[in-house]
C-alpha positions in Angstrom: -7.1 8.6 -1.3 -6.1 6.8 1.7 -2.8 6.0 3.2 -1.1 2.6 3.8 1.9 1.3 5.3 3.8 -1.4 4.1 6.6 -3.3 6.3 9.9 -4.9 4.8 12.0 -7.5 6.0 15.0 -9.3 5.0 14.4 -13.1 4.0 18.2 -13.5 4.6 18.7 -11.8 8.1 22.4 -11.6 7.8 22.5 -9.7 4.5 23.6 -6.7 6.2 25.9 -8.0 8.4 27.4 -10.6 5.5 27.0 -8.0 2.3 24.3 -8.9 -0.6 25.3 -11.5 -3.5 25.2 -9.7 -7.2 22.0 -11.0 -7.7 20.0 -9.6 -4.2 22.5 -6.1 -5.0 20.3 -6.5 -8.9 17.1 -6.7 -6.7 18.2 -3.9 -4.1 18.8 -1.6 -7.1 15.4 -2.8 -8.5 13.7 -2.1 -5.6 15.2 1.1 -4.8 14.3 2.2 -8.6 10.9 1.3 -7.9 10.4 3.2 -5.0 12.2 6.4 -6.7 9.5 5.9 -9.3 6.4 5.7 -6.6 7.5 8.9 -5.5 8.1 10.9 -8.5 4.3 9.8 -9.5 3.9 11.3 -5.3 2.5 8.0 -4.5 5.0 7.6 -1.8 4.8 9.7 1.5 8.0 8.5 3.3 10.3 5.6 3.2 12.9 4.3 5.3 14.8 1.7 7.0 16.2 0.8 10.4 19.9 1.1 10.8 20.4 -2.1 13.1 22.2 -4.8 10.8 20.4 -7.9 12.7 17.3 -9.9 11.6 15.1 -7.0 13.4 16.1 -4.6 10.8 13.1 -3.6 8.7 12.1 -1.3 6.4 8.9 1.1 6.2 7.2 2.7 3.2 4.5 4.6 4.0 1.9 5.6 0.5 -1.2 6.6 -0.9 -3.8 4.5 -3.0 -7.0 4.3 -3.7 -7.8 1.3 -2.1 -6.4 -1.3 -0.1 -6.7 -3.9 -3.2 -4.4 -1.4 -5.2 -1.9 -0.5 -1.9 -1.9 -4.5 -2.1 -1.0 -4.4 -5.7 2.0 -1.8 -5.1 3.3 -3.7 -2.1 3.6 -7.2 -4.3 4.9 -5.0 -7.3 7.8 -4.2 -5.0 11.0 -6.5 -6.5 12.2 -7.1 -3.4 9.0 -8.8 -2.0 8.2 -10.0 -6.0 11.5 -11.9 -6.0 11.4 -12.9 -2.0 14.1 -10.5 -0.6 12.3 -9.2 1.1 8.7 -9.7 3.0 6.0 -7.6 3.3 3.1 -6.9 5.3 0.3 -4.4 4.2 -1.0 -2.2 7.7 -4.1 0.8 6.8 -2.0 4.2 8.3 -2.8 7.5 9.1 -0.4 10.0 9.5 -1.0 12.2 11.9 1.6 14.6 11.7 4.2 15.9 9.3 7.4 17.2 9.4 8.9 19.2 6.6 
């Protein structure tokens, strides 16, 4: 199994500093659901964001798959990136070490 990283980042840089519209708080819930799920099937290793509330805000989840065509396929089944809140770009990781 190898590990991937996949970077998120606001289509709307000011969502955070203007608060999200019903429908991107529908697709933040979504999103958040889907991750939840990723790691109860322990697909996910970590996941995060950055607290800054400008356009350099991103987000980080770090997983495991089995290749990079299906870490592709988890990245794009994201709602946030499947209904552009969100980019995403797919990077091969490594983690090196682990907290607990």
């Amino acid at each position: 199994m190898a590990e991937f990283l996949y970077k998120l980042q606001l289509v709307r840089g000011d969502l955070l500093r203007t608060g999200p519209t019903e429908a991107e708080q529908v697709v933040v819930a979504e999103h958040f659901a889907y991750l939840q799920g990723l790691n109860e099937q322990g697909v996910i290793i970590l996941v995060g964001r950055t607290l800054d509330t400008d356009e350099n805000t991103m987000g980080l989840a770090i997983f495991r798959a089995e290749s990079e065509h299906a870490a592709r396929q988890i990245m794009n089944a994201d709602p946030a990136v499947k209904k552009s809140l969100m980019t995403a770009t797919l990077h091969p990781f490594k983690v090196s070490l682990q907290g607990i």
